[in-house]
PDB file of N, H, CA, C and O in Angstrom:
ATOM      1  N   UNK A   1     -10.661   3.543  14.773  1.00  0.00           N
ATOM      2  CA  UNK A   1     -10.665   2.191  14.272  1.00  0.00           C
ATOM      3  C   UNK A   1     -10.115   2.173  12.842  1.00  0.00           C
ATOM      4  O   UNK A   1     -10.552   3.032  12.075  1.00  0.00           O
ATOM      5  N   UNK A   2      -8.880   0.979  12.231  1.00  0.00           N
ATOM      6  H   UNK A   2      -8.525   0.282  12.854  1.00  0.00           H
ATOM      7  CA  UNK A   2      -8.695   1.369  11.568  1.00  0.00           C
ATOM      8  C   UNK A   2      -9.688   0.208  10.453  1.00  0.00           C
ATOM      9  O   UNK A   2     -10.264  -0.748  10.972  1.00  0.00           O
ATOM     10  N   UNK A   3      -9.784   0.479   8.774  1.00  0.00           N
ATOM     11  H   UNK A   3      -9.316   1.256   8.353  1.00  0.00           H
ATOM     12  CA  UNK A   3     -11.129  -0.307   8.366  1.00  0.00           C
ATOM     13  C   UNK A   3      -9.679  -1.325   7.691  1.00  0.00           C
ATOM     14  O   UNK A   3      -8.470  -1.099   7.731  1.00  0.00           O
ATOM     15  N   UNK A   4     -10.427  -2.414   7.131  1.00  0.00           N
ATOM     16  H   UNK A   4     -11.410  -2.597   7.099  1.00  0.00           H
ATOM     17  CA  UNK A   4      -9.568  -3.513   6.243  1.00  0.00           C
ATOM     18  C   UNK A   4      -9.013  -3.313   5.403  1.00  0.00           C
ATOM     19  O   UNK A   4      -9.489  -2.299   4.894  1.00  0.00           O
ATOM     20  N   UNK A   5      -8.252  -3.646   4.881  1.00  0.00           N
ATOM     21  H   UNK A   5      -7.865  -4.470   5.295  1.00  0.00           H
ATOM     22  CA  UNK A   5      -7.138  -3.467   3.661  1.00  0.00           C
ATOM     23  C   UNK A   5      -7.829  -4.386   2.646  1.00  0.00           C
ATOM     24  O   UNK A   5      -8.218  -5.496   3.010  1.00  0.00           O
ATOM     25  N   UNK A   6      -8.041  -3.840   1.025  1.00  0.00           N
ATOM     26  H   UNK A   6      -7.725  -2.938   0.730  1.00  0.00           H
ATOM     27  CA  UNK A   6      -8.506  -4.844   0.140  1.00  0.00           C
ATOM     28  C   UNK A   6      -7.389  -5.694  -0.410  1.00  0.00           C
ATOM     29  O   UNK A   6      -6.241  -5.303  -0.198  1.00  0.00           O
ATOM     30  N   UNK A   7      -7.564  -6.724  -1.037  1.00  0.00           N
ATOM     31  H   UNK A   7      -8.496  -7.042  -1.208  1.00  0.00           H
ATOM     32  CA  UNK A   7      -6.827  -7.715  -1.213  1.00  0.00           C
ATOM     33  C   UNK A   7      -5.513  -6.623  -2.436  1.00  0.00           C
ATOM     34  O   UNK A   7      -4.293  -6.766  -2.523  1.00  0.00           O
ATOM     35  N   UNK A   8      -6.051  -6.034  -2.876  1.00  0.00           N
ATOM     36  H   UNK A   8      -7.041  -5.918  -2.806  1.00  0.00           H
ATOM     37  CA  UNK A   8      -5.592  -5.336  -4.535  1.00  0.00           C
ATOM     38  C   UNK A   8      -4.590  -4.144  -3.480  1.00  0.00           C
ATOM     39  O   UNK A   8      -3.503  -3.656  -3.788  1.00  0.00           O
ATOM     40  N   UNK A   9      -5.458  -3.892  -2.071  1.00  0.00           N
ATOM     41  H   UNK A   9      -6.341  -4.289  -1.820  1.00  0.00           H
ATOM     42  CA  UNK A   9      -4.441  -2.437  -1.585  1.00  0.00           C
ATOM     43  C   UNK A   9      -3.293  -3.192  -1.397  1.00  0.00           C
ATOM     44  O   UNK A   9      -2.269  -2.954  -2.038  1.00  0.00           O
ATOM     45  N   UNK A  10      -3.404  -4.463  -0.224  1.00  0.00           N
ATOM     46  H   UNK A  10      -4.236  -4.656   0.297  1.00  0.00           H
ATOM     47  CA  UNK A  10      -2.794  -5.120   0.414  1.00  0.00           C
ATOM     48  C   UNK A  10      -1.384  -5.240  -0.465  1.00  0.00           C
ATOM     49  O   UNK A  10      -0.292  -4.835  -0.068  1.00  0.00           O
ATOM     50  N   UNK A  11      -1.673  -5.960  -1.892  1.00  0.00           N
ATOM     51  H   UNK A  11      -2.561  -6.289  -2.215  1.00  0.00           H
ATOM     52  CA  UNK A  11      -0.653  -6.064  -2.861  1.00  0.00           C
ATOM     53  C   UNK A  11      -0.421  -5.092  -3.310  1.00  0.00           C
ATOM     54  O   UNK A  11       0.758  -5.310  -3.032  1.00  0.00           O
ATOM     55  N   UNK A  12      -0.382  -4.013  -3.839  1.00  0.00           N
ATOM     56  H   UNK A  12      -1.339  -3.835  -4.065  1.00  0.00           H
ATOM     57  CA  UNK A  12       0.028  -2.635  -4.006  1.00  0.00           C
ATOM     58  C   UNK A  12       1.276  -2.005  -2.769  1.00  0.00           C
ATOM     59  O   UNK A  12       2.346  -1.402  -2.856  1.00  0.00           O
ATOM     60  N   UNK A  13       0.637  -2.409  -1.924  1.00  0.00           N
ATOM     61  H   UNK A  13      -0.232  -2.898  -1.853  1.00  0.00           H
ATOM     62  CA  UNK A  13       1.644  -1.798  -0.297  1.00  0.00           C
ATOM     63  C   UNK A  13       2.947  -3.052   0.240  1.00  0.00           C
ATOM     64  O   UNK A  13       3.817  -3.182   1.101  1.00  0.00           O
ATOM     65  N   UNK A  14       2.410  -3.714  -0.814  1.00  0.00           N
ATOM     66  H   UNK A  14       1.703  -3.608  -1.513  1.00  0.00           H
ATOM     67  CA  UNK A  14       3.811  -4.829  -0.368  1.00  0.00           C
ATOM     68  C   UNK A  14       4.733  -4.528  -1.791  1.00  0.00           C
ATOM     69  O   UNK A  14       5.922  -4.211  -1.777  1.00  0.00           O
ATOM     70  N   UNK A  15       4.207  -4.638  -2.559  1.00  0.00           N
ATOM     71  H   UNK A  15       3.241  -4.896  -2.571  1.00  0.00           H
ATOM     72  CA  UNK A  15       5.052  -4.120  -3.692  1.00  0.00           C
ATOM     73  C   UNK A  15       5.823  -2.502  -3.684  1.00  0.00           C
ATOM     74  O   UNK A  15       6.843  -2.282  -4.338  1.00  0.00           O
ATOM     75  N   UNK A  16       5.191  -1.532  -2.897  1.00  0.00           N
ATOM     76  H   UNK A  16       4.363  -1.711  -2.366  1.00  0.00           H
ATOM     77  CA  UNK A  16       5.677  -0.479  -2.369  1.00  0.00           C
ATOM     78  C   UNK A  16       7.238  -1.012  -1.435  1.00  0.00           C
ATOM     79  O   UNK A  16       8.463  -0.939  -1.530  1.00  0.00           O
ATOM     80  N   UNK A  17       5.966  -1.663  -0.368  1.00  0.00           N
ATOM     81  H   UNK A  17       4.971  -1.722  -0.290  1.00  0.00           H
ATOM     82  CA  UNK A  17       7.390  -2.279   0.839  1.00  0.00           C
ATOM     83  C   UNK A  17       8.883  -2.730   0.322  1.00  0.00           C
ATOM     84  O   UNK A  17      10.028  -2.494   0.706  1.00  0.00           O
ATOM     85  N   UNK A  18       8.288  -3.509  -0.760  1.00  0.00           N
ATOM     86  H   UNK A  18       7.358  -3.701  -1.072  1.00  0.00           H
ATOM     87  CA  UNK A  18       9.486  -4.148  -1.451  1.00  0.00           C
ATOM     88  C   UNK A  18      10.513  -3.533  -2.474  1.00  0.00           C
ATOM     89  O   UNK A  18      11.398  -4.040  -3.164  1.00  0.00           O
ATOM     90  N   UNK A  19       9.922  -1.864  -2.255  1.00  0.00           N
ATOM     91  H   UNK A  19       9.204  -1.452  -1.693  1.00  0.00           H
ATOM     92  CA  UNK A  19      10.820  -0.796  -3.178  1.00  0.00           C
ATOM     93  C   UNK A  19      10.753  -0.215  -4.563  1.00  0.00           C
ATOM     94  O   UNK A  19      11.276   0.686  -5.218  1.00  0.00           O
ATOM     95  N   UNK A  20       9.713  -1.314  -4.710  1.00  0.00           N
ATOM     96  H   UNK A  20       9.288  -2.046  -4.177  1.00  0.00           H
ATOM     97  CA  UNK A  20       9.020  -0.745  -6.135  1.00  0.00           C
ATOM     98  C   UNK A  20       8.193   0.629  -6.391  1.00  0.00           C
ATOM     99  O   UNK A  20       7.224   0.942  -5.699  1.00  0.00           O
ATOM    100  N   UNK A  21       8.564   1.216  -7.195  1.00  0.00           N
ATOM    101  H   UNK A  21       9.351   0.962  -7.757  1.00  0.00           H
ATOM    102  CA  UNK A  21       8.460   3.024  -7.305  1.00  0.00           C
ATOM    103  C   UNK A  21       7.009   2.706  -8.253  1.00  0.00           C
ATOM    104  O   UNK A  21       6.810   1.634  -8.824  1.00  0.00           O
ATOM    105  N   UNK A  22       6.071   3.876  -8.277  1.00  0.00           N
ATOM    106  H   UNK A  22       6.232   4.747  -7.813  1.00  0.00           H
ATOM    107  CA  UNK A  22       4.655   3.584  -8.760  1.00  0.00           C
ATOM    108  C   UNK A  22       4.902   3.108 -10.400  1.00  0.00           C
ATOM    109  O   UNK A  22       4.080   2.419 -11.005  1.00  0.00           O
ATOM    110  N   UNK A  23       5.979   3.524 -10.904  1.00  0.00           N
ATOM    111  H   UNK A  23       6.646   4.084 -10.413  1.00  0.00           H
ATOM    112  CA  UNK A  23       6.359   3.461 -11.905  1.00  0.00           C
ATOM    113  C   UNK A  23       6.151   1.269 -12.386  1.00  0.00           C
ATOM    114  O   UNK A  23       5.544   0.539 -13.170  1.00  0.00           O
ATOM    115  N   UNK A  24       6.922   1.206 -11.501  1.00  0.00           N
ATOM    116  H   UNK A  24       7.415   1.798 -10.864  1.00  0.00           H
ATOM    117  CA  UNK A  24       7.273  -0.399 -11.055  1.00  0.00           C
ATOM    118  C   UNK A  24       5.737  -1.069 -11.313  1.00  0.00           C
ATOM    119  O   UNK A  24       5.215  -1.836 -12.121  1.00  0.00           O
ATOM    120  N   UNK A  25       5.407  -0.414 -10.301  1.00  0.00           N
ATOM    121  H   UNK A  25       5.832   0.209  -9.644  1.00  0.00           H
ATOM    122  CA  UNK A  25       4.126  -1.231  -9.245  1.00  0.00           C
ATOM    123  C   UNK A  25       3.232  -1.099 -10.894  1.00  0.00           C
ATOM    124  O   UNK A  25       3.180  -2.180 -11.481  1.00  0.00           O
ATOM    125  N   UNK A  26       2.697  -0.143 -11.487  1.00  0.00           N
ATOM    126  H   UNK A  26       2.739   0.735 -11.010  1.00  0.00           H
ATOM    127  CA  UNK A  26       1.897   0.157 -12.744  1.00  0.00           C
ATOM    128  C   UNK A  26       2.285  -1.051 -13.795  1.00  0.00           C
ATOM    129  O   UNK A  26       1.440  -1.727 -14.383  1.00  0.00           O
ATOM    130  N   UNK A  27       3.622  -1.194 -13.922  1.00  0.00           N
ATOM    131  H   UNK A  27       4.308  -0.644 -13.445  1.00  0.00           H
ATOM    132  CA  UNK A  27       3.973  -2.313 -15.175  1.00  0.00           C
ATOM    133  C   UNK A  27       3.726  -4.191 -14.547  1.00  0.00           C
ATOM    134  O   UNK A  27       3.528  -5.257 -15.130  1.00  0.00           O
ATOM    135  N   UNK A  28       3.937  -3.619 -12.525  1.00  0.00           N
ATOM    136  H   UNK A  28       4.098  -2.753 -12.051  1.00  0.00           H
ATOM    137  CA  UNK A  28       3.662  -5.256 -12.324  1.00  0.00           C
ATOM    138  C   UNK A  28       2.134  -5.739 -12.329  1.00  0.00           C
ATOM    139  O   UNK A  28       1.704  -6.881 -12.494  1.00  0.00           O
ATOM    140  N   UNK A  29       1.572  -4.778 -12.146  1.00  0.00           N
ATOM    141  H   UNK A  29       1.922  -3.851 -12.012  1.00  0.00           H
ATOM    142  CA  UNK A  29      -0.298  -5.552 -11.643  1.00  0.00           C
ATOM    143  C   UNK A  29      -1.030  -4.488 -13.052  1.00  0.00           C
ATOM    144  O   UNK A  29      -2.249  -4.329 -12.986  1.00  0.00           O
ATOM    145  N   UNK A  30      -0.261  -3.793 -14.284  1.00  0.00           N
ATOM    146  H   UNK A  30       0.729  -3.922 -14.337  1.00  0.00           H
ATOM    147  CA  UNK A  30      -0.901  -3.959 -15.246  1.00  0.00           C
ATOM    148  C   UNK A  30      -2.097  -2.842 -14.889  1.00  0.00           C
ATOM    149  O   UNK A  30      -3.268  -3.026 -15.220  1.00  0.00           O
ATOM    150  N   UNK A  31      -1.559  -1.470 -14.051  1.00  0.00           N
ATOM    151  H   UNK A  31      -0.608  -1.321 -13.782  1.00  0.00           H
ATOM    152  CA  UNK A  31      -2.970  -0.368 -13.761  1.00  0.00           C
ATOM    153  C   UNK A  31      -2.329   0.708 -14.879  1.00  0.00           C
ATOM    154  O   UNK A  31      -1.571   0.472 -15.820  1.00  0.00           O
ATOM    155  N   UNK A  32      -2.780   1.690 -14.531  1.00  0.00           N
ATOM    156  H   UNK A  32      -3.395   1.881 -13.766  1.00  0.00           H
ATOM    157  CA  UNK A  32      -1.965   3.032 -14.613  1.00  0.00           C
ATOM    158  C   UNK A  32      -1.701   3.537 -13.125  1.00  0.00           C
ATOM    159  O   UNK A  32      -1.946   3.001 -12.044  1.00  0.00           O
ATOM    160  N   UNK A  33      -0.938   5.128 -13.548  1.00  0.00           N
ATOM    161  H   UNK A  33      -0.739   5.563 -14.425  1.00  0.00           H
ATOM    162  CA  UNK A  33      -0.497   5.493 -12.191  1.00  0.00           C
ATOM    163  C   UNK A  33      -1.630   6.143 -11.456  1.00  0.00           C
ATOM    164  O   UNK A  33      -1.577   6.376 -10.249  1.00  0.00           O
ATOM    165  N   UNK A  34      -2.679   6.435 -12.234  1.00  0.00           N
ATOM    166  H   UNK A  34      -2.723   6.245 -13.215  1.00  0.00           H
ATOM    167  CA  UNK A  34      -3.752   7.116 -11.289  1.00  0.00           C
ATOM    168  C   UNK A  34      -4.651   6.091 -10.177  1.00  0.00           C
ATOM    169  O   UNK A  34      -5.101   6.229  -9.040  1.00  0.00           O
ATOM    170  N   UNK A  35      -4.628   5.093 -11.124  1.00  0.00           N
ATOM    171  H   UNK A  35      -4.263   4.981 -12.048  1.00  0.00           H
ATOM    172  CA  UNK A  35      -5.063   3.964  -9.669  1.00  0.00           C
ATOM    173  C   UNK A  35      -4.150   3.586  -9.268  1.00  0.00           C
ATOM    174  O   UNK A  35      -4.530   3.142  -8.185  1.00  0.00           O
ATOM    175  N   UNK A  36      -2.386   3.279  -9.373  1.00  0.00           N
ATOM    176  H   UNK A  36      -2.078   3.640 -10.253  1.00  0.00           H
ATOM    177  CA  UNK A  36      -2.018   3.107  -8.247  1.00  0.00           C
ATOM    178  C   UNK A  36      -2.009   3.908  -7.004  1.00  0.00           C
ATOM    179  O   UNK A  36      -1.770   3.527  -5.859  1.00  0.00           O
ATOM    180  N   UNK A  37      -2.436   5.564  -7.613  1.00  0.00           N
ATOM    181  H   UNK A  37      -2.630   5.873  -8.544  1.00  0.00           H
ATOM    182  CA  UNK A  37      -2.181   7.151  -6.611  1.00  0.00           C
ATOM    183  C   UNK A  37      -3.344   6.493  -5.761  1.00  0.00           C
ATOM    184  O   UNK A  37      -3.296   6.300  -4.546  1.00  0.00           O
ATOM    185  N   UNK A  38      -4.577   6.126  -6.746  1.00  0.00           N
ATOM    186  H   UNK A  38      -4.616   6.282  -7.733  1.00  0.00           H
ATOM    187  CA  UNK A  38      -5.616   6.312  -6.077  1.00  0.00           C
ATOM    188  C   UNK A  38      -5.764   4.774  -4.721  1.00  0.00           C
ATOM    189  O   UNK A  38      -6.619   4.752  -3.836  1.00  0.00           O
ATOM    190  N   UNK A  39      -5.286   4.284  -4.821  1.00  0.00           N
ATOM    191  H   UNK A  39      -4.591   4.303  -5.540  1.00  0.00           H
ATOM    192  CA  UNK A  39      -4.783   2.997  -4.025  1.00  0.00           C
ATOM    193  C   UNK A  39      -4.311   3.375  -2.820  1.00  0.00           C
ATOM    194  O   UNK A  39      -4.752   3.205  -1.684  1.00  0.00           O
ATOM    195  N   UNK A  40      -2.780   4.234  -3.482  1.00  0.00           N
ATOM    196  H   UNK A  40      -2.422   4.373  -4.405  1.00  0.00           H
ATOM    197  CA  UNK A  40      -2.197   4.158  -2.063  1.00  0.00           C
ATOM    198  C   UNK A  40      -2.970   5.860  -1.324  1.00  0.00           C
ATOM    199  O   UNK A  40      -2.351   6.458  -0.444  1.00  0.00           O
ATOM    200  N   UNK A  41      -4.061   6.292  -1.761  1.00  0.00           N
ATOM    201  H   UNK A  41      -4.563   5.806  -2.476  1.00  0.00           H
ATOM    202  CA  UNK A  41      -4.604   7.627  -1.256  1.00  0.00           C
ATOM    203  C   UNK A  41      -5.824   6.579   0.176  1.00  0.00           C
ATOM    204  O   UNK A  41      -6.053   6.594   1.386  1.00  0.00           O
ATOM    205  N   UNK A  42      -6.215   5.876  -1.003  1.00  0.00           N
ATOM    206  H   UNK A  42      -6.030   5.863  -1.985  1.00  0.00           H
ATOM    207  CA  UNK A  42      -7.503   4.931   0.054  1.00  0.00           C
ATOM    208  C   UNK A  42      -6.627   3.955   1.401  1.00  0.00           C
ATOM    209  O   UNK A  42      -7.272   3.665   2.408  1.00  0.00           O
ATOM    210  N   UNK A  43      -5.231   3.546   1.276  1.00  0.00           N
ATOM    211  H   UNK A  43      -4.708   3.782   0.457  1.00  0.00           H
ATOM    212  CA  UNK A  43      -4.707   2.956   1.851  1.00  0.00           C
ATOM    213  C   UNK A  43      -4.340   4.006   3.113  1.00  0.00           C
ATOM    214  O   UNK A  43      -4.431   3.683   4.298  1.00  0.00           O
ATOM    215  N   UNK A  44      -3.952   5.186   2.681  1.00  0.00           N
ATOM    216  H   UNK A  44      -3.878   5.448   1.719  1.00  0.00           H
ATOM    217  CA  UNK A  44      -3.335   6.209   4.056  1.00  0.00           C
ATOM    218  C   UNK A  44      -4.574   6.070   4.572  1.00  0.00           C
ATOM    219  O   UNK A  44      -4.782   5.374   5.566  1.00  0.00           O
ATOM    220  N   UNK A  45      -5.448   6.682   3.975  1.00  0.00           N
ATOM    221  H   UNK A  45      -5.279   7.247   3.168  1.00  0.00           H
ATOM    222  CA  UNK A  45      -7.036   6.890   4.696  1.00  0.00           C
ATOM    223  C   UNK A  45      -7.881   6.005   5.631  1.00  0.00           C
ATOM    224  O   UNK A  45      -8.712   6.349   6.471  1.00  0.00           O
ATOM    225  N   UNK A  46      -7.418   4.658   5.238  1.00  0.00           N
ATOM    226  H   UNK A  46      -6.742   4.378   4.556  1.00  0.00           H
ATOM    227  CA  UNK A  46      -7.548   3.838   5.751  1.00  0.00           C
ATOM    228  C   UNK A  46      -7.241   3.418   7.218  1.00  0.00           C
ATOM    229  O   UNK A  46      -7.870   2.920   8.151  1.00  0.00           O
ATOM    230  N   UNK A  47      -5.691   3.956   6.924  1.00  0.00           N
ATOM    231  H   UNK A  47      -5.180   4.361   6.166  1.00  0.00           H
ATOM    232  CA  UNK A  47      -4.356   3.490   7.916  1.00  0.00           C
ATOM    233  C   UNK A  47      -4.399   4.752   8.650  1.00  0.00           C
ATOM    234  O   UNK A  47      -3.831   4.664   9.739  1.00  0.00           O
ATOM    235  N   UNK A  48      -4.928   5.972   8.374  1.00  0.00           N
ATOM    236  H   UNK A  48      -5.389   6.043   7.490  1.00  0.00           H
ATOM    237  CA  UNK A  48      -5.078   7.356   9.042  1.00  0.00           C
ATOM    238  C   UNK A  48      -3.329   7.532   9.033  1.00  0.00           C
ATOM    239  O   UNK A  48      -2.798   8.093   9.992  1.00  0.00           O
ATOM    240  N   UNK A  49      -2.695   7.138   8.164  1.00  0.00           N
ATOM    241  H   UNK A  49      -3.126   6.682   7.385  1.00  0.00           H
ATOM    242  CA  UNK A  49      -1.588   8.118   7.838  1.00  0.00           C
ATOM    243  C   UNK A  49      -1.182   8.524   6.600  1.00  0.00           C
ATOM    244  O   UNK A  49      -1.777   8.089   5.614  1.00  0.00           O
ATOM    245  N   UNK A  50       0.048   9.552   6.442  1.00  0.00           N
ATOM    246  H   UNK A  50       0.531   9.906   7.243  1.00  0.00           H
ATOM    247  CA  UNK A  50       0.131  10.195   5.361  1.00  0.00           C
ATOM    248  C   UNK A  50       0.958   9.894   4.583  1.00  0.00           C
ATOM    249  O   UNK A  50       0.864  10.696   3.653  1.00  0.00           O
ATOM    250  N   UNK A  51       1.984   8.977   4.339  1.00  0.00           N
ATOM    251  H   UNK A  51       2.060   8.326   5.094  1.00  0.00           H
ATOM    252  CA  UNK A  51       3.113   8.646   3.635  1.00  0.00           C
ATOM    253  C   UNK A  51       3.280   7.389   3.963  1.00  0.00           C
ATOM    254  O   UNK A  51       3.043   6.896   5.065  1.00  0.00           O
ATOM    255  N   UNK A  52       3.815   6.689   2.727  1.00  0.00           N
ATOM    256  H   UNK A  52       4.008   7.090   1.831  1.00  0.00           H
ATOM    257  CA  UNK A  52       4.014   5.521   2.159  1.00  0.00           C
ATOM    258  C   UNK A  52       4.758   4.453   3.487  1.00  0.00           C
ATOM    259  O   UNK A  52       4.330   3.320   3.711  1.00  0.00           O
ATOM    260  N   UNK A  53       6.015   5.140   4.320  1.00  0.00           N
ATOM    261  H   UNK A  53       6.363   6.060   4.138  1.00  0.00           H
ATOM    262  CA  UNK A  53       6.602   4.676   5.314  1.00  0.00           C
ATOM    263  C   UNK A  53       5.673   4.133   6.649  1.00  0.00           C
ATOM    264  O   UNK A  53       5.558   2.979   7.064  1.00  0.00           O
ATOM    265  N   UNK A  54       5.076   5.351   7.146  1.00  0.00           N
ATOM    266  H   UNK A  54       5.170   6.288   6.809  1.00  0.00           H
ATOM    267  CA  UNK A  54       3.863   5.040   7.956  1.00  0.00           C
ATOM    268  C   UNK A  54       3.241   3.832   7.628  1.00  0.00           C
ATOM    269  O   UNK A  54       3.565   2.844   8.286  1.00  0.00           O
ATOM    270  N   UNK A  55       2.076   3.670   6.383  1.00  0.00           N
ATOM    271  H   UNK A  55       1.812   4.473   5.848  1.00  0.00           H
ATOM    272  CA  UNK A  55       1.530   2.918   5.915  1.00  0.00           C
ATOM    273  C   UNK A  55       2.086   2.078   6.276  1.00  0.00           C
ATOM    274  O   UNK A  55       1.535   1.495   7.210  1.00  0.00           O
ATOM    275  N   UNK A  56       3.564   1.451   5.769  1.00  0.00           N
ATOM    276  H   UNK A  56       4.012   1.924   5.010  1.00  0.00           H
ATOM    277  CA  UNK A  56       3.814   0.257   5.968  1.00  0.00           C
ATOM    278  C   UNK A  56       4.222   0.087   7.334  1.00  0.00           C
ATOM    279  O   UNK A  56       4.134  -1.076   7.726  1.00  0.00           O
ATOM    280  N   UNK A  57       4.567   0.774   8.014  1.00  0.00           N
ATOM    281  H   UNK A  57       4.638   1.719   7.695  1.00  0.00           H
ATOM    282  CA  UNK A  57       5.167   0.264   9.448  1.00  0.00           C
ATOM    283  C   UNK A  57       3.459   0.109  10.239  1.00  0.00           C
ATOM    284  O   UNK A  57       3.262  -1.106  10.238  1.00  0.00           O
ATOM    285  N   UNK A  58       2.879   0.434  10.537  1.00  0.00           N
ATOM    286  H   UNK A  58       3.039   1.421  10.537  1.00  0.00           H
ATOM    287  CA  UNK A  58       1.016   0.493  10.842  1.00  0.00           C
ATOM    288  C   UNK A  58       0.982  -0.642   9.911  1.00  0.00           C
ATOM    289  O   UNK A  58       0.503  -1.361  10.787  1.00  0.00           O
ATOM    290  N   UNK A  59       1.087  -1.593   8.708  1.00  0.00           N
ATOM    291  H   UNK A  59       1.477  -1.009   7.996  1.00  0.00           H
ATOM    292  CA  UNK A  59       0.415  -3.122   7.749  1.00  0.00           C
ATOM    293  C   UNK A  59       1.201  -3.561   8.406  1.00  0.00           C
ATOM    294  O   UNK A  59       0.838  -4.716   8.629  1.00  0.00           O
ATOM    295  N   UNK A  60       2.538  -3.279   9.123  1.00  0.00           N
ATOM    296  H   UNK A  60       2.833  -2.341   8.942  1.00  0.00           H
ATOM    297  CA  UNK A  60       3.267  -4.747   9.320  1.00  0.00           C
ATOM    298  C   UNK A  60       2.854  -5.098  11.002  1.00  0.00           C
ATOM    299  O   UNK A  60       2.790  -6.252  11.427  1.00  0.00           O
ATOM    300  N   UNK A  61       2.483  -3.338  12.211  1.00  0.00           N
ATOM    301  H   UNK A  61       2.535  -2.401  11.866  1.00  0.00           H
ATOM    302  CA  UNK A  61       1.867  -3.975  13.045  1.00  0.00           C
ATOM    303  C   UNK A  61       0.669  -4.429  13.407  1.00  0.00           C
ATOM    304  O   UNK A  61       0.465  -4.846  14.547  1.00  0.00           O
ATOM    305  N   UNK A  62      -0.388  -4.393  12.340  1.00  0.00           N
ATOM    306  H   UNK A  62      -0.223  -4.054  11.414  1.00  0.00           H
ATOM    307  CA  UNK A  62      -1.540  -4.765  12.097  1.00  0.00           C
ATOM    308  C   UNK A  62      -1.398  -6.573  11.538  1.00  0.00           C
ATOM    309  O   UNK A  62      -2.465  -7.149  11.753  1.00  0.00           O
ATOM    310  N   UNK A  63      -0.678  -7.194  11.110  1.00  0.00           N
ATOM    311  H   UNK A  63       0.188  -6.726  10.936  1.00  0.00           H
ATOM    312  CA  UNK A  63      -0.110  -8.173  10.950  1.00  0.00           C
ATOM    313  C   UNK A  63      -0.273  -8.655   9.157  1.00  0.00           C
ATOM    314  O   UNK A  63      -0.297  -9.834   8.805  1.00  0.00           O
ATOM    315  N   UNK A  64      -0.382  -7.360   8.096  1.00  0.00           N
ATOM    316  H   UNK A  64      -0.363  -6.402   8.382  1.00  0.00           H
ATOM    317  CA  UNK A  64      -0.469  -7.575   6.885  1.00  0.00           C
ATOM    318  C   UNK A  64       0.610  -8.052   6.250  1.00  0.00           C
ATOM    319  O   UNK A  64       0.657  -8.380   5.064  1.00  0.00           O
ATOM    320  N   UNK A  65       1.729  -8.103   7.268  1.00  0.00           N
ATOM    321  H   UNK A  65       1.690  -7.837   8.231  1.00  0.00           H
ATOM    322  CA  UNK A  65       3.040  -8.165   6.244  1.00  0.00           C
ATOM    323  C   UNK A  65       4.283  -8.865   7.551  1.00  0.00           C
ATOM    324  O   UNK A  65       4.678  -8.264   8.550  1.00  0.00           O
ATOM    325  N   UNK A  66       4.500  -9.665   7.299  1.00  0.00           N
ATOM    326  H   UNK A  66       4.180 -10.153   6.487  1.00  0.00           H
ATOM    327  CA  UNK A  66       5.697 -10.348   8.193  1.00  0.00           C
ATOM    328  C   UNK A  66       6.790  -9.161   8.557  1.00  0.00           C
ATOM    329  O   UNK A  66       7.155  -8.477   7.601  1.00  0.00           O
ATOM    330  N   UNK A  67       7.395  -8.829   9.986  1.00  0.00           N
ATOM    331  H   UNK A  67       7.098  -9.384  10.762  1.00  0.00           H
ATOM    332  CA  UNK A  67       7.873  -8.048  10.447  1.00  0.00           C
ATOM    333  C   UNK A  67       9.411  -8.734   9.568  1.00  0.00           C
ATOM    334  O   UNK A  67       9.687  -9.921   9.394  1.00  0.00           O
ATOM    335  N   UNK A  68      10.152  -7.587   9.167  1.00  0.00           N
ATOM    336  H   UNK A  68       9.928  -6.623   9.308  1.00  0.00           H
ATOM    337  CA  UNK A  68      11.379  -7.910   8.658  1.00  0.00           C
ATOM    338  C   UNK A  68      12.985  -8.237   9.619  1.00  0.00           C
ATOM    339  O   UNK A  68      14.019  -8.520   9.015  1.00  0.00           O
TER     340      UNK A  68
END
């Protein structure tokens, strides 16, 4: 079963989707990079996969993110 996405992962993994490098993602929502690591670590775990690609292809068929 996979568990819910928090509102803060949710936006983190669309800002990923959208190509933004952690670098990016840190200056747009104002973290550092250890909570964005630590974000997208709770997000695989979540999603029971291991890389950023997965993640998002598993949010978009879970229906977190409009299929492109």
């Amino acid at each position: 079963m996979v568990e819910v996405l928090t509102p803060r992962e949710i936006e983190i993994l669309e800002l990923v989707r959208n190509g933004l490098t952690i670098d990016d993602v840190c200056d747009k929502v104002y973290v550092s990079k250890r909570t964005v690591s630590n974000h997208l670590a709770n997000i695989f775990s979540k999603l029971g996969v291991t890389n950023r690609q997965e993640a998002i292809h598993i949010a978009e068929q879970l229906g977190y993110f409009p299929p492109d």
